[in-house]
N, C-alpha and C positions, 0 to 999 in steps of 0.2 A: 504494500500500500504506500503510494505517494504524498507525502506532505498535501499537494495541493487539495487530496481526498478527505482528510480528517475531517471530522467534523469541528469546525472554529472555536468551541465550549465545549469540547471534550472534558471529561474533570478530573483524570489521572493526570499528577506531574510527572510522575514513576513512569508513564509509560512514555512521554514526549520524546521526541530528538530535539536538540538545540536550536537547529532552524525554525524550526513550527513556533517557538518563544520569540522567535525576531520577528517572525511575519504575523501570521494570523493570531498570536496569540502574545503578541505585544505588552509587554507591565501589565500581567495580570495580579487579581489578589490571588494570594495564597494562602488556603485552608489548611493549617497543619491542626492534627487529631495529636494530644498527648494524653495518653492513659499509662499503666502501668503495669509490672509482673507481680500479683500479688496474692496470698490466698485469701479464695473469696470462698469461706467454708467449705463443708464435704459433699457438697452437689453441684457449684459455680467452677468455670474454670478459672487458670490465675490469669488470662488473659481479658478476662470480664471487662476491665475501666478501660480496655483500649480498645475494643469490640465495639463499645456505645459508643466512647470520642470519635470511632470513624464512622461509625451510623450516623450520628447528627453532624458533624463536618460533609459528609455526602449529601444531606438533604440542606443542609447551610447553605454547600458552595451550589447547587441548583437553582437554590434560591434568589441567592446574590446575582447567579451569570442572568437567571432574568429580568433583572432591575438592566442590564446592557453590562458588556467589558466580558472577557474570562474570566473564567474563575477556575480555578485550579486543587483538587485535594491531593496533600503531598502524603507520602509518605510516612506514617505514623512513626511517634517515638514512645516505643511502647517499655521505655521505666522510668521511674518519675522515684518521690522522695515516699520513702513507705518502710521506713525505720519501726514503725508500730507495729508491721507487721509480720518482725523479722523472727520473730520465735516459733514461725510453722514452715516447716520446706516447701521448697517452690517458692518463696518470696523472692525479689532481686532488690534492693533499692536502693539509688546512685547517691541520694540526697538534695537536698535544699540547695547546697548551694553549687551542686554540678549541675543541675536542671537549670537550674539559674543563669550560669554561666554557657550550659548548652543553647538555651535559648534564646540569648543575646548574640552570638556567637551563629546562629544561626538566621534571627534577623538579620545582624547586620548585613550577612555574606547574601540572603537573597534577595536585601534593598537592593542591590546593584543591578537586579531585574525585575525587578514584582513592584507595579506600587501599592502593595499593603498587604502586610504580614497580620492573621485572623488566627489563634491558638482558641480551637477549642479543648478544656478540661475535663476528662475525665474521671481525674482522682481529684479527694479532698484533699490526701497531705501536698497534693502540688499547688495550692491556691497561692502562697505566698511566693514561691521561688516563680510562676508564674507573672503576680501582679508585678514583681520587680523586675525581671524581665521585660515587662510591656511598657511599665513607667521608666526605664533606661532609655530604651529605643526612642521613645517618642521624646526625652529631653535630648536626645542626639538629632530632633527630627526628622525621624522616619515614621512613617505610618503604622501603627503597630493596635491591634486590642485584642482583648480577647472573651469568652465568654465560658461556663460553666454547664456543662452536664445536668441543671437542673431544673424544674418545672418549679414553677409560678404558686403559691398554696393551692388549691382548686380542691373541693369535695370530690368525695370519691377516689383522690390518684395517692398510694401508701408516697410514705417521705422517709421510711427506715434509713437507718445510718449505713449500716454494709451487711452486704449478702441477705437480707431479708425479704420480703413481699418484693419490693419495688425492684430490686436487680434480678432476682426470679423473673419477674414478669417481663422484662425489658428481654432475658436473654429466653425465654419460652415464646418469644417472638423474632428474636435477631438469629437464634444460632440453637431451636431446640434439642437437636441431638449431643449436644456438649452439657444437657443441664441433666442429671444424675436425681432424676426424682424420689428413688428408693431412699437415697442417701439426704434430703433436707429436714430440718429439724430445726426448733425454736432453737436460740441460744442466751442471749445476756437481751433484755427485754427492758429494763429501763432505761429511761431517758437519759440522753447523752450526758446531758450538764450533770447527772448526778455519778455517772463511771467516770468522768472524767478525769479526776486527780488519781481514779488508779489507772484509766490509761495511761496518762501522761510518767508515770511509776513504774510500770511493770508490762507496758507494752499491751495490745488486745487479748493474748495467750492468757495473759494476769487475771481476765474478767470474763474471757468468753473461752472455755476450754476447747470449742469446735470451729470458732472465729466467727461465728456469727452474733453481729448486733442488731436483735429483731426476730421477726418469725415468719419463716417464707408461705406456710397456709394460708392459701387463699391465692396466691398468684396462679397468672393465668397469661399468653398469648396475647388474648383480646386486652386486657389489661395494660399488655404491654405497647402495645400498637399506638395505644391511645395515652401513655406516659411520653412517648416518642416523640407522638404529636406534643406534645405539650412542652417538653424539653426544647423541641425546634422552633416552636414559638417564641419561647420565653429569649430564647441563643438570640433571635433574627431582630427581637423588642430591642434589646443589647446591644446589640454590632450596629442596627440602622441609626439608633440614638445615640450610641456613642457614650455610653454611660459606664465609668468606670467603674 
């Protein structure tokens, strides 16, 4: 297939040649998806928060390319800062401040063709090594924001912390043959603000022996479809406003 064949808003960057980026697809944005390697309990896979970041980066950059321009989804960077979750195997996590430095480091280098670098978040421990990242870029003025993996409050859509109803549901809809339903079970079921001082102590392992915070009964596919929707609203309210 010949460049001049592509379709001009194609959404892979990964699968581009260089030339197609001079021509038809000139300073596009660029969607990068960061989620993470981590365990998401005994039914979720560890690749869970990077599964969703490139679901709703997918329906982001569709979104954006019909506003006009390309738009481009790159390549996922799938580990992020996940220190909390290091006391069950299969976890990987770079930290705070290599994420940080990853994706500054990565801005900058695809300013020099893209105008506008969009990180969507798929983990919670990357929100900060993220914002700082986003807030660098943009005092170096480049175009840079980004947005969160997360839905809006809304009746009806669960808001569990990890591995519970809501990431059940998300992945009984994104990737159901990886979700191990024999294997989910409640785990540590109070509220964040009140485990918090022993997370922050003893890591998730300290308070949820299975990793799960919350309880996946009741999630469902249909469930999940309709958190998606709801996630990709909330991303596009975000990015179009510009709200930090």
């Amino acid at each position: 297939m010949t460049s001049s064949s592509l379709p001009p808003r194609a959404r892979s960057l990964g699968e581009r040649a260089w030339p197609e980026l001079a021509e038809r697809e000139a300073s596009p944005v660029v969607v990068l998806p960061v989620g993470s390697t981590e365990q998401h309990g005994p039914h979720l896979p560890l690749d869970t928060d990077t599964r969703i970041a490139v679901a709703v980066a997918e329906r982001v950059a569709a979104a954006l390319a019909e506003r006009g321009g390309a738009t481009l989804v790159a390549p996922a960077v799938a580990y992020g800062s996940s220190g909390e979750h290091e006391g069950f195997p299969g976890t990987v996590s770079i930290g705070r401040d290599a994420l940080a430095t990853l994706l500054l480091e990565y801005g900058r280098s695809a300013s020099a063709w893209a105008s506008r670098l969009v990180i969507v978040n798929g983990h919670g421990g990357n929100v900060e090594p993220v914002r700082d990242a986003v807030m660098r870029l943009r005092d170096e003025g480049r175009d840079a924001a980004w947005a969160p993996c997360a839905a809006a409050p809304a009746d009806g859509l669960p808001a569990d912390a990890h591995a519970g109803r809501a990431e059940t549901s998300l992945l009984l809809h994104l990737a159901p043959g990886l979700v191990r339903g024999d294997a989910a079970e409640a785990g540590e079921t109070a509220p964040l603000a009140r485990i918090l001082p022993g997370l922050r102590e003893h890591g998730v392992r300290g308070v949820s022996p299975n990793g799960v915070l919350g309880d996946p009964s009741g999630a469902s596919a249909e469930e999940g479809a309709r958190l998606l929707d709801a996630i990709v609203h909330s991303a596009l309210a975000r990015l179009t406003g510009d709200v930090s």
